[in-house]
MIMIRO-625125 format. One line per 10 residues: their letters; for each residue z, x, y of C-alpha. Coordinates in Angstrom, 3 decimals. Layout:
<lokes>
A> Z:X:Y ~ ... .
</lokes>
This chain:
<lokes>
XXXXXXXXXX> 78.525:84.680:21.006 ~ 78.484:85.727:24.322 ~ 77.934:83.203:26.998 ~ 74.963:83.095:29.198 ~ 75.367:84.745:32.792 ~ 72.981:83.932:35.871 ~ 72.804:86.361:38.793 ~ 72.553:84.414:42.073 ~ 71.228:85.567:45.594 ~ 72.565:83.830:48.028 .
XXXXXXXXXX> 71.491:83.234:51.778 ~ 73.713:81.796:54.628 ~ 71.319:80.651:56.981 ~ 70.623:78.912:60.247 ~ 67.015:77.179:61.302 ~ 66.584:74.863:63.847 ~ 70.718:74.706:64.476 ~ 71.590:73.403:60.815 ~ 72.814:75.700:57.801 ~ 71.110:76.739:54.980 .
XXXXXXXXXX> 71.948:77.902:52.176 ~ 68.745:79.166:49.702 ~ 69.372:80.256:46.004 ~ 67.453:82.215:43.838 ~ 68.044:83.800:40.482 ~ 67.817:84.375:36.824 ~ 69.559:84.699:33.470 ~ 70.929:87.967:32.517 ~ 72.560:89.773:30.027 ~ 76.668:89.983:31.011 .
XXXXXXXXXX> 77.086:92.740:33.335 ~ 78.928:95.938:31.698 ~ 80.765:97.248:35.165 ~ 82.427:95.483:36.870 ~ 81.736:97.283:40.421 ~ 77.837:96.994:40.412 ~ 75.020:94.218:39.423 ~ 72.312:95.567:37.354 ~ 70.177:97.238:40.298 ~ 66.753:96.443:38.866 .
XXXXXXXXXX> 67.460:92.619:38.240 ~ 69.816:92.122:41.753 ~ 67.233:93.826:43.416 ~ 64.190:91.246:42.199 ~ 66.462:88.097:42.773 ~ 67.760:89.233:46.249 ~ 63.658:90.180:47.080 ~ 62.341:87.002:45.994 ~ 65.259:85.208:48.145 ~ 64.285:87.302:51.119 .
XXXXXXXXXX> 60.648:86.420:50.555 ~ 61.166:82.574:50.700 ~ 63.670:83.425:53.884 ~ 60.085:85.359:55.507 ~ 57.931:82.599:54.929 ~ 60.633:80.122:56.637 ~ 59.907:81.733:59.914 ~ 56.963:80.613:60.123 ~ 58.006:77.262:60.406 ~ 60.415:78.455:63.502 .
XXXXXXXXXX> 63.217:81.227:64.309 ~ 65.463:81.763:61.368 ~ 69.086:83.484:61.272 ~ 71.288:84.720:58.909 ~ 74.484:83.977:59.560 ~ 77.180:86.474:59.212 ~ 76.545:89.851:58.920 ~ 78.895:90.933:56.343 ~ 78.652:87.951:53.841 ~ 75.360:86.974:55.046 .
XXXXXXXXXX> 73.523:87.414:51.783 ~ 75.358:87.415:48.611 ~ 74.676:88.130:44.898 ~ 76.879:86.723:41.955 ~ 77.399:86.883:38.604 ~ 78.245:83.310:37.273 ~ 78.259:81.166:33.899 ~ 75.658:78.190:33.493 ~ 78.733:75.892:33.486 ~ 80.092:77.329:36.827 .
XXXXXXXXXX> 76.740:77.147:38.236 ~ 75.895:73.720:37.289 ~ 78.920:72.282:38.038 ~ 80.494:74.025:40.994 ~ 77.699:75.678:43.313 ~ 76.244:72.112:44.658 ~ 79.687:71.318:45.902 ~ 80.486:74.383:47.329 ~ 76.661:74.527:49.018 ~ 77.435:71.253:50.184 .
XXXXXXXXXX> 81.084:71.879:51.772 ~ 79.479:75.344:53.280 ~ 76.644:73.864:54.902 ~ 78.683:70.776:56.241 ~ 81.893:73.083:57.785 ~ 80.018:76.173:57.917 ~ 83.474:77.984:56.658 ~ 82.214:81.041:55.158 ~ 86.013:82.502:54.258 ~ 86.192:79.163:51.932 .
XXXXXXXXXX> 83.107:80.046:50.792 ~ 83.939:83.064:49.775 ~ 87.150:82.033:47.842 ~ 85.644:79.301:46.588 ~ 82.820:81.858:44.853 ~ 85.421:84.228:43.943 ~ 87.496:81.779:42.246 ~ 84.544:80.847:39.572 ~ 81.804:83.671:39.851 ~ 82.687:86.687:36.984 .
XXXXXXXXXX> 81.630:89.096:39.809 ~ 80.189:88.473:43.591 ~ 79.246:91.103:46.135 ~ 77.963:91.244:49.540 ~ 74.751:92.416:49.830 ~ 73.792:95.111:52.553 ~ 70.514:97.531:53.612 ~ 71.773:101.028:54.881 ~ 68.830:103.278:55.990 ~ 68.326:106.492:53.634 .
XXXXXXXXXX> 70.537:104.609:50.883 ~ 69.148:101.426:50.491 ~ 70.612:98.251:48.897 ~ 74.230:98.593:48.623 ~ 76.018:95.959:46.745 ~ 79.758:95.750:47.687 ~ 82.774:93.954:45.424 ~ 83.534:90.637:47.097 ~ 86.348:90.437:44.395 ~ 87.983:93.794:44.286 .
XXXX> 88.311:93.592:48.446 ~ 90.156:90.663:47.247 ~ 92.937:91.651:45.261 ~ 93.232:94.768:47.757 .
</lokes>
């Protein structure tokens, strides 16, 4: 039996000079390529993150943090996600080291992208884990 994946957006975030870090997702199916996320789900989970993001501003000025590895999308196992992803929110949002961050995710997510908006092409999802090895 094949074990049960979530797909996680994740935001880096800044509001009122302390770090955020919002999560949003949903079970899925494993992913068959291991360059790109299912577009239809990875597109809902990173729009319903960017919603709740939205409706944070009205509460004052919001910021996402890094431009590159600002918002992220991963591919994880419950057991990963339930065991490791409060302790690495928790490190992130105390040190505010994104490059541990990012090791930390790529050490025990199955797959993990950055997540960018290009005009004319859209949501672009790029391999955290192949840029990486490389």
């Amino acid at each position: 039996m094949e074990e049960q994946k979530y797909l996680i957006a994740i935001a880096l975030a800044e509001q009122n000079k302390k770090r955020l870090m919002p999560l949003g997702g949903k079970t899925i199916a494993g992913v068959n390529s291991l360059s790109q996320p299912p577009v239809k789900e990875a597109e809902k989970v990173i729009l319903d993150l960017l919603l709740r993001l939205f409706k944070r501003t009205n509460e004052c000025a919001l910021k996402i943090s890094n431009d590159d590895t600002g918002i992220l999308l991963a591919e994880i196992s419950f057991e990963n996600m339930h065991k490791n992803i409060p302790l690495i929110k928790s490190n992130w949002i105390n040190t505010g080291d994104t490059n541990t961050l990012i090791n930390d995710l790529i050490s025990i997510c199955s797959n993990l992208w950055r997540v960018e908006y290009k005009k004319h092409q859209g949501i672009l999802f790029n391999d955290l884990k192949k840029q990486s090895l490389t």
